[in-house]
C-alpha positions in Angstrom: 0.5 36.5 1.1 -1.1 33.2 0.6 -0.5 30.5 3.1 1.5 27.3 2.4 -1.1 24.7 2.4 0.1 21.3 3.9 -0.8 17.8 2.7 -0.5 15.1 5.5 -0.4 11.5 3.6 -0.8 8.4 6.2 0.5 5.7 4.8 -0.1 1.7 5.4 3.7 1.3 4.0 6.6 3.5 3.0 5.8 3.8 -0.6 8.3 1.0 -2.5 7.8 1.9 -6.5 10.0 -0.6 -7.5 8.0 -3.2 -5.2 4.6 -2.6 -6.2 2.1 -1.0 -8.1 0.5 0.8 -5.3 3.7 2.5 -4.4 3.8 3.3 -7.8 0.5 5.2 -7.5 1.4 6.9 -4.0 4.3 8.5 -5.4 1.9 9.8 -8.6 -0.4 11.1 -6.3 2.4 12.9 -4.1 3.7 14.9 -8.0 -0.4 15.8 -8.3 -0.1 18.0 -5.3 3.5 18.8 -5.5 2.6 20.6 -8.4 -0.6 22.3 -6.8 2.2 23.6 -4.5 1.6 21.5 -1.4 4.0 21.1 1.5 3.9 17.1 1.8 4.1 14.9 5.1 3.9 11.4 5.2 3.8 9.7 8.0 3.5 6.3 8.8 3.3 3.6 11.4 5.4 0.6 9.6 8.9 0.1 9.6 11.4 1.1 7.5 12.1 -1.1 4.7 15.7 -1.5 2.5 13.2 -1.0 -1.1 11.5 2.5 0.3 11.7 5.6 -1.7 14.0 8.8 -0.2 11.4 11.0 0.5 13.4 13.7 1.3 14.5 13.6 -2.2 11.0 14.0 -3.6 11.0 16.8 -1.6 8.6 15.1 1.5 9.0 15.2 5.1 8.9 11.9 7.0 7.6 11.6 10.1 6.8 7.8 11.7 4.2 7.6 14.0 2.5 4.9 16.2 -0.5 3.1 16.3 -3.0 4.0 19.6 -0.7 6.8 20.7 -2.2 10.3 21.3 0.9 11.3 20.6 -0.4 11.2 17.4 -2.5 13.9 18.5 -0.3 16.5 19.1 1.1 15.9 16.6 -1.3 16.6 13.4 -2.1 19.9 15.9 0.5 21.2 15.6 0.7 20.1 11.5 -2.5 21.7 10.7 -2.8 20.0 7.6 -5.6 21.6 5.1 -5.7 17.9 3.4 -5.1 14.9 5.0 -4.6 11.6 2.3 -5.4 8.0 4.1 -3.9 5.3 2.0 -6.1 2.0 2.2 -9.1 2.4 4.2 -7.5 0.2 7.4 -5.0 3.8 7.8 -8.6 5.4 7.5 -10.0 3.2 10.4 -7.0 3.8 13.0 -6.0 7.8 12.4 -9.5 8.8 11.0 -11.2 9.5 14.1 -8.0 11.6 15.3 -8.2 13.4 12.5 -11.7 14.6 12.2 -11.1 15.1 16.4 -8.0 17.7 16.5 -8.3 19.1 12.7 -12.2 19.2 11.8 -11.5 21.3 9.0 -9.1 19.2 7.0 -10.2 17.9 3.8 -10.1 13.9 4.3 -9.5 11.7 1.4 -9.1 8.3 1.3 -6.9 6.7 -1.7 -8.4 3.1 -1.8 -6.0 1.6 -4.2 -8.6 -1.3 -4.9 -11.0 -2.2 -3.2 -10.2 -5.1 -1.1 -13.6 -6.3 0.3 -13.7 -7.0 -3.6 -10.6 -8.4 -4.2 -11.4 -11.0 -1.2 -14.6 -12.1 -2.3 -13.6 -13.3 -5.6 -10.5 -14.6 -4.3 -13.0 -17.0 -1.9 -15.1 -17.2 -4.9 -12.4 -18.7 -6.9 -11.3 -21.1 -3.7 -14.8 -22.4 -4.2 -14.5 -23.0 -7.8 -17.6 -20.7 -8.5 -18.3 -17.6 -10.0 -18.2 -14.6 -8.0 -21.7 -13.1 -7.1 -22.5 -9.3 -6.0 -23.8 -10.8 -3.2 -20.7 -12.3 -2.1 -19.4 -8.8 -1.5 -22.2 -8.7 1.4 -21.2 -11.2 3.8 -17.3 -10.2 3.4 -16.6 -8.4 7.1 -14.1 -6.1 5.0 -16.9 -4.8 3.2 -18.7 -3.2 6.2 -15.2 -1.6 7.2 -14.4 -0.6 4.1 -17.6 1.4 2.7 -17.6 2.7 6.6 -14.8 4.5 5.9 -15.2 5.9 1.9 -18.1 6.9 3.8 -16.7 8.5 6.8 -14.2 10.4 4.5 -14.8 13.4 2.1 -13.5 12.0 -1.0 -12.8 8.6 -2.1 -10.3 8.4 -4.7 -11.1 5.2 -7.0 -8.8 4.0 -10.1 -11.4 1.3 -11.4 -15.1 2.5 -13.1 -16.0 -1.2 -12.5 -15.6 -0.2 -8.8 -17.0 3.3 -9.2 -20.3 1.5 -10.5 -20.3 -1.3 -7.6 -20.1 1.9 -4.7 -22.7 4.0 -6.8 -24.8 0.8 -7.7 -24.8 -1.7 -5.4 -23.4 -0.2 -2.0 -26.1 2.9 -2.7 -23.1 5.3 -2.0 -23.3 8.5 -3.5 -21.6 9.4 -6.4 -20.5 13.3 -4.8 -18.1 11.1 -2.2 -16.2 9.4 -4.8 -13.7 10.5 -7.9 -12.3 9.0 -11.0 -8.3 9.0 -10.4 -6.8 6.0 -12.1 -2.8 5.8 -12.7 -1.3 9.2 -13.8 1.2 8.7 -16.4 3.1 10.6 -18.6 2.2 10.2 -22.4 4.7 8.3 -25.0 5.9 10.6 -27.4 6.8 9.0 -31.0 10.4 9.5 -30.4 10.3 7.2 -27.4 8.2 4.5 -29.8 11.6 4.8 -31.6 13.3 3.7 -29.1 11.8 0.8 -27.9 13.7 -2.6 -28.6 12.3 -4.2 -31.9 10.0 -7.7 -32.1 13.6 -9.5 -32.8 15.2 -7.5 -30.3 13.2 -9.0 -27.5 12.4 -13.3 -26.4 11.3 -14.3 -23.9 7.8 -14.1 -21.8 7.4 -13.0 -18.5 5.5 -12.4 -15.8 6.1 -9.6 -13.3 4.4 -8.8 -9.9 4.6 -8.6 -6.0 4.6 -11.8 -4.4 2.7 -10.4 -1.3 -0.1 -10.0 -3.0 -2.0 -13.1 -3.3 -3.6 -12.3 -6.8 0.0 -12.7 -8.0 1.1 -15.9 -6.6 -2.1 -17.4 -7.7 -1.4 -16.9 -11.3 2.2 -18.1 -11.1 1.0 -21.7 -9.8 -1.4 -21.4 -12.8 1.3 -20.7 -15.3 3.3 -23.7 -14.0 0.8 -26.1 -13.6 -1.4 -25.6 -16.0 -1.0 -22.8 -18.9 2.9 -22.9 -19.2 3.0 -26.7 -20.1 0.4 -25.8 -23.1 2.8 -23.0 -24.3 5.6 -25.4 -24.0 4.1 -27.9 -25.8 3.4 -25.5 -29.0 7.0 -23.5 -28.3 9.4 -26.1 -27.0 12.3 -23.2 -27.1 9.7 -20.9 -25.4 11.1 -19.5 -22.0 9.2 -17.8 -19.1 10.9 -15.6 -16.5 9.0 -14.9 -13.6 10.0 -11.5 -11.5 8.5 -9.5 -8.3 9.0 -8.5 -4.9 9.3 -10.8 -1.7 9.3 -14.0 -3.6 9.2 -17.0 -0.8 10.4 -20.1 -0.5 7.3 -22.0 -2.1 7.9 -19.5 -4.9 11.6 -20.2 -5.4 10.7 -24.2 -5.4 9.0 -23.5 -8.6 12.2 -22.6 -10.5 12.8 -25.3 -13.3 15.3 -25.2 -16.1 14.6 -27.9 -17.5 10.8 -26.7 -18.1 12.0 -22.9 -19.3 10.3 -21.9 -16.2 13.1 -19.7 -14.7 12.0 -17.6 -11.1 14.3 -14.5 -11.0 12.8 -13.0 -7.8 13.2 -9.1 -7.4 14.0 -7.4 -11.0 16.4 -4.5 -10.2 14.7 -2.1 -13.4 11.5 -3.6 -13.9 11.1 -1.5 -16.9 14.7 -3.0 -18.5 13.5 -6.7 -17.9 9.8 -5.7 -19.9 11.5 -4.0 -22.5 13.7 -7.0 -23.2 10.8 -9.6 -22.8 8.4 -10.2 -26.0 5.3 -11.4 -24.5 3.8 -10.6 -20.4 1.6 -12.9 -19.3 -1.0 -12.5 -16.5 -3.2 -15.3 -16.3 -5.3 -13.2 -12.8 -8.5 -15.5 -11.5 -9.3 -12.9 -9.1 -8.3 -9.4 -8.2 -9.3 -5.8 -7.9 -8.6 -2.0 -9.4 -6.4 -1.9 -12.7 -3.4 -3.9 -12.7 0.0 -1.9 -12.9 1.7 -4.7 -14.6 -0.2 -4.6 -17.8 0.1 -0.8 -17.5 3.7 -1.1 -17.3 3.6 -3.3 -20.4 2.2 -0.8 -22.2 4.7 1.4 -21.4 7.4 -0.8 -22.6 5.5 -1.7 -26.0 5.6 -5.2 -24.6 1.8 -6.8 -25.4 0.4 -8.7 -23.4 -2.4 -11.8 -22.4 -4.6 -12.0 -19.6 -7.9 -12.5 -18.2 -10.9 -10.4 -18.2 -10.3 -9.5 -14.6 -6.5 -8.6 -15.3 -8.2 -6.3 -18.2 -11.3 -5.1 -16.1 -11.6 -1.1 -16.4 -8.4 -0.7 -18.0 -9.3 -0.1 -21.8 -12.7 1.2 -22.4 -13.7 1.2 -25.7 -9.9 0.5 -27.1 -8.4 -2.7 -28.5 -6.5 -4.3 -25.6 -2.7 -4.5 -25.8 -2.4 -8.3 -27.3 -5.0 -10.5 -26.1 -8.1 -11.1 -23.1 -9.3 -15.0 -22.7 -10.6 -16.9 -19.5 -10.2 -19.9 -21.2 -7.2 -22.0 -20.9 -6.4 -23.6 -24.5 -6.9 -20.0 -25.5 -4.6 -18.2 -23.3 -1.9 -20.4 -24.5 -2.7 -20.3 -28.1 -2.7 -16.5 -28.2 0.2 -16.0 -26.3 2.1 -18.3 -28.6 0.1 -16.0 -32.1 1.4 -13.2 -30.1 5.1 -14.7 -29.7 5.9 -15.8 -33.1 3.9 -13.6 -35.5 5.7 -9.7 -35.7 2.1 -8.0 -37.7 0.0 -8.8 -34.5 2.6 -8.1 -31.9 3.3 -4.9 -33.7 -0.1 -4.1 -34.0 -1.1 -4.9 -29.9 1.8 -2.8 -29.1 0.0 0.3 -31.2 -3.1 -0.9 -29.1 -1.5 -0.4 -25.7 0.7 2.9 -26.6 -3.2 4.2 -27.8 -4.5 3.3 -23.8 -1.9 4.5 -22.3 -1.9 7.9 -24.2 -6.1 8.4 -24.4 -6.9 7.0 -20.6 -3.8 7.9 -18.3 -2.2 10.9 -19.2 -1.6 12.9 -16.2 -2.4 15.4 -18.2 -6.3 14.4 -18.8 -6.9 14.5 -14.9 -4.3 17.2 -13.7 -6.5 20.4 -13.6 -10.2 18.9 -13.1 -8.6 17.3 -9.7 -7.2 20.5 -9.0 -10.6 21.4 -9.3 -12.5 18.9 -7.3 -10.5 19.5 -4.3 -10.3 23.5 -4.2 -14.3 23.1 -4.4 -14.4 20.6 -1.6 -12.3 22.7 0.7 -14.3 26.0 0.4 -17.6 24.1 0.9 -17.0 21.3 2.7 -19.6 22.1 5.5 -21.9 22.0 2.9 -21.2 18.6 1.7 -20.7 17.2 4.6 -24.0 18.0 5.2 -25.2 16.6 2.5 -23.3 13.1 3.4 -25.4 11.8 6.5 -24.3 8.3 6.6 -21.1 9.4 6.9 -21.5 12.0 9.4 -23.0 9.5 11.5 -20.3 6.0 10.8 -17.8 9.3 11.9 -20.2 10.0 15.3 -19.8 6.7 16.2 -16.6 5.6 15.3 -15.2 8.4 17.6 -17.5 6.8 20.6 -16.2 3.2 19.9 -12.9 3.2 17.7 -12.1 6.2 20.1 -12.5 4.3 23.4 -11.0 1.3 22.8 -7.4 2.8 21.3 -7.4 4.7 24.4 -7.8 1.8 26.4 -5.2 0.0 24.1 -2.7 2.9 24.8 -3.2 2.7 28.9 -2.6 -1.2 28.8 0.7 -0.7 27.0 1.7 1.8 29.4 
């Protein structure tokens, strides 16, 4: 009788799906191995939070656990995971080492969302008021940790070819350590088309996203001080409701009636509030991976404008969902095209049903990543051999990274 086999997740946060993309995506990747038949741990160090998702009733154990603690230890012994998912590469940094120490054979993949050390060198990019370089990635401290551990780990799981190209390209990293494994979604059958509310159904624009994540609140000051007064100006009725997680007070302050330029913090269905909207706008300077908001979007037949970073990696060869401009006057004159004429809207909300259908169905990715990982697991001696560099970031990282949580543990004894 064939064993169980266990997935251990270690998570930076309790996933929050309603919150954020990326706990969107963690609870897409838990379905992809429920349905391989995996017993599924996660475990994390953070606290609980009032917007976390019941694990137990997606079927997942809980555990919390704590940072420098060879409790830890123990622990994943006594686990004996087959697969152990790190989510973000800092998770990867503090519970690697452990890992590879008390279960050596345990596949290790690391789920790196986006990759930061990019998102952090355009953001300074932008700061400067210049155009990001390759180069900047270099002197960004986050890069060193972060292609030290998609190195240390078997698999890297990327959901951006941009950023597939920059590992394989730039950071010489080879392709065998790192996998295509954008958003999983399920595909929109014509009956649900039917069902979306119609172009005079919906008004509105809006913008939706977590407030934590700096990307975000970036591109609402933009709207308000610079695109929204152009919109304004052309649709004096126009109204823009701005949603998303953790708003703070500098967000609130924004909130202006007057100016259509409403801040409704938190949206309770995110879904509901897209569906009813007309027009999402997502004016991102800067940013990394594929952006869940235009996804979601898509998935409400709600078209969209944005930026060639907001778009980057999302649409291949397809017609984008509405419109794609980095320039100002532009952004405000197609979102206004997009508002007030019903062929083009109708037709960009064809586009972004067509993406969402032809580049992440769940189905397209299901089996092959079924795959991938039964192949890793019966010869990962073999590849690790064949990864080096990574064998030898893990040799060291268990002499430093090692040393210096145990020494962290003693002091706060």
């Amino acid at each position: 009788m064939n064993q169980v086999q266990k997935l251990l997740i270690i998570g930076f946060v309790w996933p929050e799906p309603n919150s954020s993309a990326a706990g969107g995506r963690m609870m897409q990747l838990i379905s992809l191995f429920k349905a391989q038949g995996f017993s599924i741990t996660f475990a994390s160090p953070a606290q609980n939070s009032d917007f976390m998702v019941d694990l137990d009733k997606h079927g997942v154990d809980k555990k919390s656990i704590a940072l420098n603690d060879s409790s830890f230890d123990v622990y994943i012994k006594e686990l004996n995971p087959s697969v152990v998912l790190f989510d973000r590469f800092m998770i990867e940094e503090q519970f690697g080492w452990r890992v590879a120490e008390n279960c050596p054979d345990a596949l290790r993949l690391l789920d790196t969302e986006d990759l930061h050390c990019l998102r952090l060198a355009r953001q300074k990019a932008s700061k400067e008021n210049r155009s990001f370089e390759a180069t900047d990635l270099f002197v960004e401290e986050v890069a060193k940790r972060e292609i030290a551990s998609i190195l240390r780990c078997d698999l890297s799981l990327m959901i951006s070819e941009f950023e597939m190209e920059l590992l394989e390209f730039v950071f010489k990293i080879d392709k065998a350590i790192l996998y295509y494994l954008p958003f999983l979604l399920e595909p929109i059958e014509d009956a649900e088309i039917e069902r979306l509310p119609s172009f005079e159904d919906r008004k509105d624009f809006i913008f939706i996203g977590n407030f934590l994540h700096e990307p975000n609140w970036n591109a609402v000051q933009y709207l308000k001080e610079t695109i929204w007064p152009l919109i304004k100006k052309q649709s004096p009725k126009a109204v823009l409701n701005i949603y998303g997680a953790y708003p703070s007070q500098k967000v609130l302050q924004l909130h202006n009636v007057k100016e259509g330029f409403l801040i409704r913090g938190r949206a309770i269905d995110a879904q509901e509030v897209v569906k009813k909207a007309r027009v999402v706008l997502a004016p991102l300077r800067f940013g990394a991976g594929i952006k869940g908001k235009l996804l979601e979007a898509m998935q409400c037949g709600t078209p969209s404008v944005t930026t060639s970073i907001g778009s980057e990696s999302m649409h291949g060869d397809l017609p984008w969902n509405g419109f794609i401009t980095d320039v100002v006057t532009d952004f405000a004159e197609e979102a206004v095209r997009l508002y007030q004429d019903k062929r083009i809207w109708g037709k960009a909300q064809q586009n972004g049903i067509a993406i969402i259908n032809q580049r992440y169905s769940k189905g397209l990715f299901e089996v092959d990543f079924r795959k991938k990982t039964a192949f890793l697991r019966s010869n990962l001696q073999q590849h690790r051999l064949n990864n080096f560099m990574g064998a030898m970031l893990q040799h060291h990282t268990l002499k430093s990274t090692k040393y210096m949580s145990r020494w962290i543990e003693e002091k706060n004894k």
